[in-house]
C-alpha positions in Angstrom: -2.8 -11.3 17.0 -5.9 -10.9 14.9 -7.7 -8.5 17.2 -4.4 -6.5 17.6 -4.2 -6.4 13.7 -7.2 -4.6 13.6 -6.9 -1.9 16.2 -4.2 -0.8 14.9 -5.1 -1.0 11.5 -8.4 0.7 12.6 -6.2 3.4 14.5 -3.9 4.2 11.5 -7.0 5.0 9.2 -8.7 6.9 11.6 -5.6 9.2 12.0 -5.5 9.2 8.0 -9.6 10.2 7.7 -8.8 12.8 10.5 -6.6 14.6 8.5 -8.7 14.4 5.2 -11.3 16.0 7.4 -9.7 18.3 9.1 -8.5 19.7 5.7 -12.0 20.2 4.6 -13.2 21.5 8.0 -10.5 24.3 8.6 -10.6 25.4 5.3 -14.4 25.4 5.6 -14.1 27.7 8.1 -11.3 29.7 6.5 -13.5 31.1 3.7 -16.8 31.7 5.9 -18.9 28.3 5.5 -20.5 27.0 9.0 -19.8 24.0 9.5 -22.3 21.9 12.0 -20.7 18.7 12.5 -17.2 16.8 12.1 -17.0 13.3 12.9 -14.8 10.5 12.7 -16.5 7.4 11.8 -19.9 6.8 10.3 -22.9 5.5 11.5 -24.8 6.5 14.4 -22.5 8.8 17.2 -21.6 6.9 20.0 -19.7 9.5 22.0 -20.6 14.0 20.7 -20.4 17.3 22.5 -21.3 20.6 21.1 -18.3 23.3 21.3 -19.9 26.5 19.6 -21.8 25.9 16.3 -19.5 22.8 15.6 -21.0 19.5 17.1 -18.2 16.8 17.6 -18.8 13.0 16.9 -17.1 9.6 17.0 -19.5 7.4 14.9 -20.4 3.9 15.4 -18.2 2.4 12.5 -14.2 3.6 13.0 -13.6 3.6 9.5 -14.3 7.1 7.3 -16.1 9.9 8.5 -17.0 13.5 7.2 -17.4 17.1 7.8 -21.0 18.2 7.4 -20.9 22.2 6.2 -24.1 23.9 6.9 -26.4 24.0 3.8 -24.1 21.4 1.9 -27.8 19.2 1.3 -29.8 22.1 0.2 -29.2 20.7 -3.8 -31.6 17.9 -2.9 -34.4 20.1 -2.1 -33.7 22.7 -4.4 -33.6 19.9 -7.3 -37.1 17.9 -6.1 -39.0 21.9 -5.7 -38.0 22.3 -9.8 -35.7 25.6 -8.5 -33.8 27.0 -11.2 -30.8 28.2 -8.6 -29.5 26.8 -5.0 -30.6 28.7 -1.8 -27.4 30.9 -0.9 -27.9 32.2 2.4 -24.8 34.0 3.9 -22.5 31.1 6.1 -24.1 28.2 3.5 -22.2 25.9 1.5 -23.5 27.1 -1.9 -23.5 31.0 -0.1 -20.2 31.4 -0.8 -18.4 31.4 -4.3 -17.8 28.7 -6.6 -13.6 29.1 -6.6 -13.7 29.0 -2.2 -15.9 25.8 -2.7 -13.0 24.6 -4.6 -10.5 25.2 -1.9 -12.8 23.7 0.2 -13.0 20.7 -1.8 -9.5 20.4 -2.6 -8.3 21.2 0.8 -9.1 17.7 2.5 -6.4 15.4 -0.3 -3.9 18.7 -0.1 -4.2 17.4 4.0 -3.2 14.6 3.3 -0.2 15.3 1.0 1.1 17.3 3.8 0.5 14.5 6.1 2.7 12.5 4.4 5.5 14.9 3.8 5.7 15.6 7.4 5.7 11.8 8.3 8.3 10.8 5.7 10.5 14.6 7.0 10.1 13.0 10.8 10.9 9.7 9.9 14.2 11.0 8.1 14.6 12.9 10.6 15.3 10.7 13.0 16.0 7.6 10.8 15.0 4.4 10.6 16.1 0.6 10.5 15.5 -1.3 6.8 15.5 -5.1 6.2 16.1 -5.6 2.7 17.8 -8.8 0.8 20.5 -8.6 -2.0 20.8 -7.5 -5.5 21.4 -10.9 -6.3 18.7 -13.2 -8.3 17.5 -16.4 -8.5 15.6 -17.7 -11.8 12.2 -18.8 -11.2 12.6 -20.9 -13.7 15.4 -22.7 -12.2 12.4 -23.4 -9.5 10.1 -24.1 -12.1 11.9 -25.7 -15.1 8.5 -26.0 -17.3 8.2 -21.8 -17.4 10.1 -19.1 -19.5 9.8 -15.9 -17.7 11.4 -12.6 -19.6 14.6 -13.3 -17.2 15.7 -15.9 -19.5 14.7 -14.3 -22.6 16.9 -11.2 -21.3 19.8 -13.5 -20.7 19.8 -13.2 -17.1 21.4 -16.2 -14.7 20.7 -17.5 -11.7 23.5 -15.3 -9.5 23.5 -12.6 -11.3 23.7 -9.0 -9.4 21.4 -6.6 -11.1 23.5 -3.3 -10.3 21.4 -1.0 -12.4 18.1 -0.5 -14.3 17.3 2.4 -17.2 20.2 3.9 -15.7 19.3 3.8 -12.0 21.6 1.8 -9.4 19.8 -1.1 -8.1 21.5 -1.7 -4.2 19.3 -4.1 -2.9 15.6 -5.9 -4.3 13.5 -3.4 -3.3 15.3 -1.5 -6.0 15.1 -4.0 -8.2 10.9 -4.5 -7.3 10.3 -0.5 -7.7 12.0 -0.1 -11.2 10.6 -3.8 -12.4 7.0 -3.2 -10.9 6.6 0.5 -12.6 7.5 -0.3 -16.0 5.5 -3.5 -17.0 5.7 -4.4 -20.8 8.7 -1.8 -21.5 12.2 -2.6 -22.5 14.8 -1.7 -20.0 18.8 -1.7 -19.9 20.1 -3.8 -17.0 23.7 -3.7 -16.0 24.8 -7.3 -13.9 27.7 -8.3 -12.1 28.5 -11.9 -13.4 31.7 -13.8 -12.3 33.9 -10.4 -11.3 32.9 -8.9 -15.0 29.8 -6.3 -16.1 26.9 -7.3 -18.5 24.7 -5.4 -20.3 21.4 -7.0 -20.7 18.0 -6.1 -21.8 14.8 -6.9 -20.2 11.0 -6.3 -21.0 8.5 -7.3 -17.6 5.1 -8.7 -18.6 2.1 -7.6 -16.8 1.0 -9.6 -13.6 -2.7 -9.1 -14.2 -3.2 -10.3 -10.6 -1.8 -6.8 -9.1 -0.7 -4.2 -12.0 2.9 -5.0 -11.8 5.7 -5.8 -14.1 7.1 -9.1 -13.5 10.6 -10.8 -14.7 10.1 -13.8 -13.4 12.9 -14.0 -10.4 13.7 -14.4 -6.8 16.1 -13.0 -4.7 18.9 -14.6 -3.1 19.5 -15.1 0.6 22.0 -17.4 2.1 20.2 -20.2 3.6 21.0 -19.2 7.3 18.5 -19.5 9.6 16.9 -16.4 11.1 14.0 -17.5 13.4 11.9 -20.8 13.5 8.2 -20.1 14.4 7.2 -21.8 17.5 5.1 -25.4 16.7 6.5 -25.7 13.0 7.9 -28.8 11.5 11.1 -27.0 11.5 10.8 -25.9 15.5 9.7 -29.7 16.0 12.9 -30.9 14.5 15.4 -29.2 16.6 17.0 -26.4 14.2 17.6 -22.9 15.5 18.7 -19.8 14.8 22.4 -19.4 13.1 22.2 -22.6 11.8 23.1 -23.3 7.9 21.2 -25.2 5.7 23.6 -27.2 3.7 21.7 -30.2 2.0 18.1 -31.4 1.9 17.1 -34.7 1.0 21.0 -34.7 -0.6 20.8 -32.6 -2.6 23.0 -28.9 -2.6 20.9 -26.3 -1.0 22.6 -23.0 -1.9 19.9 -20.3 -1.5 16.5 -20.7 0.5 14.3 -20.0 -2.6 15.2 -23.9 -3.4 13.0 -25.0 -0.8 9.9 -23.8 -3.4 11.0 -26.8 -6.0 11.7 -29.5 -3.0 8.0 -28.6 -1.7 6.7 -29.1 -4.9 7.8 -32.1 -5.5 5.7 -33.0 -2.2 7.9 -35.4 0.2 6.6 -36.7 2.9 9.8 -36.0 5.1 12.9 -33.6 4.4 16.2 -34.9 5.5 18.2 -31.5 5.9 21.8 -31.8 7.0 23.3 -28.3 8.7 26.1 -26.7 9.8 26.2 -25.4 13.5 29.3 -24.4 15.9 31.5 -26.2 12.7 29.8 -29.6 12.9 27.3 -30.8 10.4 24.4 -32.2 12.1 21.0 -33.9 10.5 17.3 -33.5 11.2 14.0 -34.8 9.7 11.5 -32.4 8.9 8.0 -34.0 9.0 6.3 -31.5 6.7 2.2 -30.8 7.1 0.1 -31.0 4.3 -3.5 -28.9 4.2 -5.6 -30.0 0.6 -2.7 -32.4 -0.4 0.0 -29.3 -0.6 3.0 -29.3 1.9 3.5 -26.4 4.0 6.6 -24.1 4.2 8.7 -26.0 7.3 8.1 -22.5 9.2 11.7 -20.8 8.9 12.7 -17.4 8.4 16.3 -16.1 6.4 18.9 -13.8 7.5 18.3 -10.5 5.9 20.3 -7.4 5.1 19.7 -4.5 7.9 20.9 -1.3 8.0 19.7 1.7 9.9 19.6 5.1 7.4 21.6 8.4 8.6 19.8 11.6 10.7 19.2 14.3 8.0 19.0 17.7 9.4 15.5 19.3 9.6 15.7 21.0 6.5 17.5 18.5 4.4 14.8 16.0 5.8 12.0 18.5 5.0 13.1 18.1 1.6 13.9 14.3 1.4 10.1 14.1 2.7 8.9 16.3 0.0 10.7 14.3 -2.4 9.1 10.8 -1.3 6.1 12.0 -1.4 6.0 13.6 -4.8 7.6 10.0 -5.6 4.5 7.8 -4.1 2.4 10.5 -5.6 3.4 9.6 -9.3 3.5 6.2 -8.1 -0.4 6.6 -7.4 -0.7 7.5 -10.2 0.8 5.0 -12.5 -0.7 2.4 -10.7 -4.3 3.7 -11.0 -3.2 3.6 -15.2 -2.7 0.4 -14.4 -6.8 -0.6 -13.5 -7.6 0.1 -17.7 -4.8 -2.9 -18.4 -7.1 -5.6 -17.9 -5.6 -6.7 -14.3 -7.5 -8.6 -11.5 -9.7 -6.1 -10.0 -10.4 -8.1 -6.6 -7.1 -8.3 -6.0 -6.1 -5.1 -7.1 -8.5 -2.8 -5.6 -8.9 -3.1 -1.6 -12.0 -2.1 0.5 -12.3 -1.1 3.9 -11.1 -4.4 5.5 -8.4 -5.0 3.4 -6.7 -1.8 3.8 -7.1 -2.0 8.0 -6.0 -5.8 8.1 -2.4 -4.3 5.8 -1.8 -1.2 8.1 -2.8 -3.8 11.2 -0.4 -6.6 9.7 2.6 -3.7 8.6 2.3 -2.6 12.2 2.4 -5.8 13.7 5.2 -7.4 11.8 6.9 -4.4 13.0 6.9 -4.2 16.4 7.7 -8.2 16.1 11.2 -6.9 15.7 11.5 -3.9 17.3 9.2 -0.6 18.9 11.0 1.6 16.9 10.2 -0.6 13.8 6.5 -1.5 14.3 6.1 2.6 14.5 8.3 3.7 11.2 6.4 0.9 9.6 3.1 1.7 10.4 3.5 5.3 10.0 5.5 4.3 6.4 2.2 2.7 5.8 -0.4 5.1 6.7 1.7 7.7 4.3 1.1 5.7 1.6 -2.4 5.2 2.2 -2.7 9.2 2.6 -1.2 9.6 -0.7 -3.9 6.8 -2.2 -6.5 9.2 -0.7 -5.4 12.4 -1.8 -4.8 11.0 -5.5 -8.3 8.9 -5.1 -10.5 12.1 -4.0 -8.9 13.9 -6.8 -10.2 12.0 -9.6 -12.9 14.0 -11.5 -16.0 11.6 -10.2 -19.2 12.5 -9.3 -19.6 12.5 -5.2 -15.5 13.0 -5.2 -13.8 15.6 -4.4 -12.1 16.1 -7.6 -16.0 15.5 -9.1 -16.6 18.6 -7.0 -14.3 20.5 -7.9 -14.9 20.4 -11.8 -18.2 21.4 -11.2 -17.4 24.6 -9.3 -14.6 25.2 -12.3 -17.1 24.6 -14.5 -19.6 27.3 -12.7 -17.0 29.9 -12.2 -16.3 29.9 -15.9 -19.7 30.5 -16.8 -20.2 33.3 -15.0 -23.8 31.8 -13.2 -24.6 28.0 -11.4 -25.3 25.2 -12.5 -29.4 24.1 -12.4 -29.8 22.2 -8.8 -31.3 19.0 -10.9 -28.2 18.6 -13.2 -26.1 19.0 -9.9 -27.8 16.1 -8.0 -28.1 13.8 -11.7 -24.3 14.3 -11.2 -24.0 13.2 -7.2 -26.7 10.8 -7.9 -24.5 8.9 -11.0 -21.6 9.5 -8.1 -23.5 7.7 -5.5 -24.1 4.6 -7.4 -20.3 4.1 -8.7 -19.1 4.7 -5.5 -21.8 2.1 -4.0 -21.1 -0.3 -6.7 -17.2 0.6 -6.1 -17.3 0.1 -2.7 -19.2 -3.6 -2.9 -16.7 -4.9 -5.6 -13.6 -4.1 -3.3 -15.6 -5.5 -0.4 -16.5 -9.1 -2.4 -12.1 -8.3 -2.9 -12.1 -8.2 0.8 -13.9 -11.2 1.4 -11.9 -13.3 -1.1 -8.7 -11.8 0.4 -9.6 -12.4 4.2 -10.4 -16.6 3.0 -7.1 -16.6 1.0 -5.5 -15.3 4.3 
């Protein structure tokens, strides 16, 4: 399952580098720059043919790849020979003006936004299945009873339906997560559904500094009906099945499956469940495993809520795409706030591995359920990631595109370019935060792979 993980991972950001690239190589062409090589991966090309003046690569490493413009690297040479200007030879990257370089420049993230708004228009297109849970809370501290989380300073209850937040109607938890996770230390109105009458509440998330997101301190309530029992688990071994309803463990009440987190913690040896199936209630011991002295989940999944969202016409879904990508776009771009507020930076920012083995591990889980599934959600998946990129390559850092392109602004406005030395001081500063950048979220990688 691993090794299919990663070829699809590997496939989904290859499709998502292509169409970076492509951006930069069509527009390239557009205003008159040659461009001598595109390739898709880095590294040494394994597989090349020459059509024209364009040579064609796959490189030896299927993650990244660039567009190599024809006198892109003449700034080095011009910077070590002491030149007060960069050679501009007609067809040259720096032979053409500075405001086409910037559409150059800016036309591999603008690939990507468009990538994602035709994904997201397709996938409304045709519509989609979503497995979502309730409205309807748990308190973590009614799991953990030595905790306050800002759910009980808020007033909130264990049953509660949160039907709105700041004004927005919550339907299910995703809801809930979305409006929660974007608005960390802020109060908020809540509107809940408590025994057939409507509260008004308010709540302020704190800050998880382990991923950027605002936290209340709940979980979400699903019945404790049996979805699926993974084969070789303690709860496979002990004979329960799908449909059936967890009614007691080790006799005590077990209303909603989040209870299961406070029985494991208080580390049994054996769960005595009792269950309801066909009518009857029936009993099983759960032998649970323990690896480092903690006991394992007994391998069960929960009935969710699915639904499958209406066809939208082409145009209306042309629009609903536009719409969730200018969404995930602002989303970006909170979130990347969100690195200044002292959070966990190796598990907030993902390197090369980490971001194949989620696309692989979205995809997979998918297709575990259905084809149709394991395809919206990998391509759900791969439009985020697009987004990421466009909003990444934007930011005004040397070596970036958006690093790029304020020093093309910056040349157009004076009227003359920039000396070749303080160009390459620029990209050399670039270089080295990007290296640095890139072994940090790698070391994240690492520590994420062992947690796996």
């Amino acid at each position: 399952m691993l090794i299919v993980k990663i070829i699809l991972g590997l496939a989904g950001l290859g499709i998502v580098v292509f169409v970076h690239e492509l951006g930069h190589f069509l527009a390239a062409r557009l205003v008159g720059i040659d461009v001598e090589a595109f390739s898709i991966g880095w590294g040494k090309p394994i597989l090349k043919k020459k059509i024209g003046k364009v040579e064609y690569r796959i490189g030896m490493f299927p993650v990244g790849g660039y567009c190599k413009m024809r006198g892109e690297n003449d700034i080095r040479e011009a910077s070590e020979k002491g030149e007060e200007e960069i050679p501009q030879p007609k067809g040259t990257y720096y032979g053409t003006s500075p405001l086409r370089r910037v559409v150059v420049c800016f036309a591999g993230p603008f690939f990507n936004l468009i990538f994602a708004a035709l994904v997201y228009s397709v996938i409304w297109g045709i519509g989609f299945e979503i497995n979502t849970l309730e409205n309807r809370i748990v308190l973590a501290s009614d799991i953990n009873a030595e905790e306050r989380y800002p759910a009980d300073e808020a007033g909130l209850r264990s049953g509660d339906r949160i039907v709105r937040i700041d004004g927005r109607e919550t339907a299910s938890y995703h809801d809930i997560q979305e409006a929660i996770a974007l608005n960390a230390e802020k109060d908020l109105p809540v509107t809940v559904e408590r025994d057939g009458k409507t509260e008004e509440l308010r709540v302020r998330p704190s800050l998880d500094k382990s991923t950027g997101a605002g936290k209340i301190g709940v979980y979400f309530w699903t019945d404790p009906v049996i979805a699926g029992t993974a084969a070789g688990s303690p709860a496979s071994i002990a004979g329960l099945e799908k449909g059936d309803r967890i009614l007691r463990v080790n006799g005590r009440e077990f209303p909603y499956s989040a209870a299961m987190l406070k029985i494991l913690g208080e580390s049994p040896p054996v769960l005595h469940l009792e269950y309801e199936r066909d009518g009857s209630v029936r009993s099983a011991d759960v032998v649970l495993n323990y690896i480092d002295g903690v006991p394992q989940d007994i391998g069960v999944s929960y009935n969710t809520i699915r639904y499958r969202t209406p066809s939208y016409s082409p145009p209306a879904a042309l629009l609903k795409g536009a719409a969730e990508t200018w969404k995930t776009f602002v989303v970006s771009l909170k979130s990347l706030a969100l690195l200044f507020r002292g959070i966990d930076l190796t598990q907030a920012v993902s390197g090369p591995v980490r971001i194949t083995y989620m696309v692989g591990d979205a995809a997979a889980e998918g297709f575990g359920q259905s084809f149709g599934a394991g395809v919206s959600s990998m391509v759900n998946f791969l439009s985020l990631i697009s987004i990421a990129l466009c909003v990444m390559n934007l930011l005004p850092l040397p070596v970036l595109d958006g690093g790029m392109i304020l020093l093309f602004i910056i040349e157009a406005l004076r009227g003359h370019p920039l000396r070749p030395k303080t160009i390459y001081a620029f990209q050399t500063v670039g270089v080295v935060l990007i290296a640095g950048l890139m072994i940090f979220a790698v070391f994240g990688d690492i520590l994420f792979l062992v947690r796996r």
